[in-house]
N, C-alpha and C positions, 0 to 999 in steps of 0.2 A: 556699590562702592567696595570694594576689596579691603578686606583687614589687612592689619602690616602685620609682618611675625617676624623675630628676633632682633635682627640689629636692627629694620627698621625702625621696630616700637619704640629698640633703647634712641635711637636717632629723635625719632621725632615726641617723645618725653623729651630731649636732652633739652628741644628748640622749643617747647613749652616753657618749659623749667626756666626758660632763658629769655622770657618775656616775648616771645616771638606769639603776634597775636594771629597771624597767620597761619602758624603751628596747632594753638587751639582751636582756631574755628573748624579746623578739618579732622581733631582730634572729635570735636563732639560732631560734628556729621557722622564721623567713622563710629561711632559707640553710644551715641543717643538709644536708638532702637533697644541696647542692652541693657543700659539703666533702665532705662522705662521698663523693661520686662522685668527686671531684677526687684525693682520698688513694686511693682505690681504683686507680686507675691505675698506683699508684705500688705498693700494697703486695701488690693482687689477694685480701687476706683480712680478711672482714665482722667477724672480730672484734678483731683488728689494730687495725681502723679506729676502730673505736669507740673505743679508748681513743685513738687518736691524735686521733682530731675531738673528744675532751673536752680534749686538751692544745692545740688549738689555738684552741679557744673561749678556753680557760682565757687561751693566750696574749694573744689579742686582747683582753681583760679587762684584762687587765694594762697591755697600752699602748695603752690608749684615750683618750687623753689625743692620741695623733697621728693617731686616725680623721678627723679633720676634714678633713687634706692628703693622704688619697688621692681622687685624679680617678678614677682606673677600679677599682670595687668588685671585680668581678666577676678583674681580673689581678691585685689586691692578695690574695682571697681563693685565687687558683689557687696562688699565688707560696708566700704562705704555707703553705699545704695541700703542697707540694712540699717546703718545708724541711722541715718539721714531719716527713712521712714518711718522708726521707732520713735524717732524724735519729736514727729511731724504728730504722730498720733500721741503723745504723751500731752502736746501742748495742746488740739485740736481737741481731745476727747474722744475720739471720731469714733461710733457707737454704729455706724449704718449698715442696715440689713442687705447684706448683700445677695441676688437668688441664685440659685444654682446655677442657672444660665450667663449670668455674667460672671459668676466666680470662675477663676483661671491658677486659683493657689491649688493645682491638683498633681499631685507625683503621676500620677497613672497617666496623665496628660501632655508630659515632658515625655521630650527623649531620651531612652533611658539611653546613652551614653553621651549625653549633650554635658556640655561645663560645667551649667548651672545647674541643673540634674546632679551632678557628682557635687558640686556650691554646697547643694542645700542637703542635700543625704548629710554629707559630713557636716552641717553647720548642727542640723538636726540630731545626728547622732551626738554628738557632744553635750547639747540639751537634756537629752534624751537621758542620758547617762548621769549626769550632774542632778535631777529633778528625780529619777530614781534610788541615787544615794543618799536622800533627804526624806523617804519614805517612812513612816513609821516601820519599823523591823518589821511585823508581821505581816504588812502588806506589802514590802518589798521582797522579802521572802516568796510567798504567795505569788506574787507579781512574776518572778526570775523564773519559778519553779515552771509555771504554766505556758506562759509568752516565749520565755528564750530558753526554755530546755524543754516544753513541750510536751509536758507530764499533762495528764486528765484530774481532774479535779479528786476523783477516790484516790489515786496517787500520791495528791500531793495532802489529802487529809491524814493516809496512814502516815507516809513520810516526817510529816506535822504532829501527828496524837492531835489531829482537829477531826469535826464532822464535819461533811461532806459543805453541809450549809451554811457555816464558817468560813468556811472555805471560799467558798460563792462569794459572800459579804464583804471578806476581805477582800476580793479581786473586784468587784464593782468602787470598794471604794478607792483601792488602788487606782486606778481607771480612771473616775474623778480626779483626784488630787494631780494625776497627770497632765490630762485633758488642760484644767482650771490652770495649772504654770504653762503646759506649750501654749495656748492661745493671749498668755502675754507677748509673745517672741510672733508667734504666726496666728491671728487673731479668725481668719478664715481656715481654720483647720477644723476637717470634719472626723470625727469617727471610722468612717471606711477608709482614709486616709492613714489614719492615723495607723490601725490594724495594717493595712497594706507596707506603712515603712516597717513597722517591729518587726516582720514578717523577714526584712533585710537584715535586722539589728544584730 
């Protein structure tokens, strides 16, 4: 089925928006696939999702009435798909071990110039950024010094007046405390992952 682009989108939002039930059924045939992929990042499990991509159809039914004032489909539908799943797992609990085999939350796995690719870098960088400015000084320090300027640890000891293995400790525990906030936001987020986006940042 072919995606609409430009006027058609705003068209067929307009005939949403406007009760037209015919409009939505063909809206979520057209963009099912997306959500689904979009909550799956979030929750990693195919059955999970299903019922969360029926709540947030169901959502957008509801307030279709303000389809007409989103400019970008595609970050309106990611945005939503995010709440929706965050929501899903705050009431749920949802704690399940998911293996490496079915995990599908992986950057290196996306296209890198795919939409939700560009979604989630940027969602993430913002994260990223926010959960760093709340570091204890010294291990965001440490943290800046190594990760995004790329200094070697005796570097950032002189720079610092620390020893080397201070230096270490801080940046493990920096590490931690990062790790411990993204996995509120992306709860299947691994370590090579992780290293792999700052490597963008």
């Amino acid at each position: 089925m072919m995606k609409t682009h430009g006027e058609d989108t705003h068209l067929l939002l307009k005939r949403v928006s406007a009760d037209d039930g015919d409009a939505f059924r063909f809206f979520y045939n057209l963009y099912y696939k997306d959500v689904f992929r979009y909550a799956y990042y979030f929750l990693g499990n195919k059955e999970s999702c299903r019922e969360v991509v029926s709540n947030i159809f169901f959502s957008i039914w509801k307030s279709r009435s303000s389809l007409t004032k989103v400019d970008n489909l595609e970050s309106y539908l990611f945005i939503v798909s995010r709440n929706e799943s965050l929501r899903f797992r705050q009431q749920q609990y949802l704690e399940e071990a998911v293996s490496l085999d079915e995990l599908t939350f992986s950057l290196e796995l996306a296209a890198p110039d795919s939409p939700e690719n560009d979604l989630l870098y940027n969602e993430m960088n913002s994260t990223l950024s926010d959960i760093i400015q709340n570091l204890p000084d010294r291990c965001r320090m440490v943290f800046i010094l190594s990760r995004l300027e790329g200094l070697e640890y005796s570097q950032i000891a002189q720079r610092m007046n620390l020893t080397e293995s201070t230096v270490r400790v801080q940046m493990k525990i920096a590490i931690d405390k990062i790790m411990v906030a993204l996995r509120k936001y992306y709860p299947h987020l691994t370590l090579a992952v992780f290293f792999d986006f700052i490597s963008f940042f």
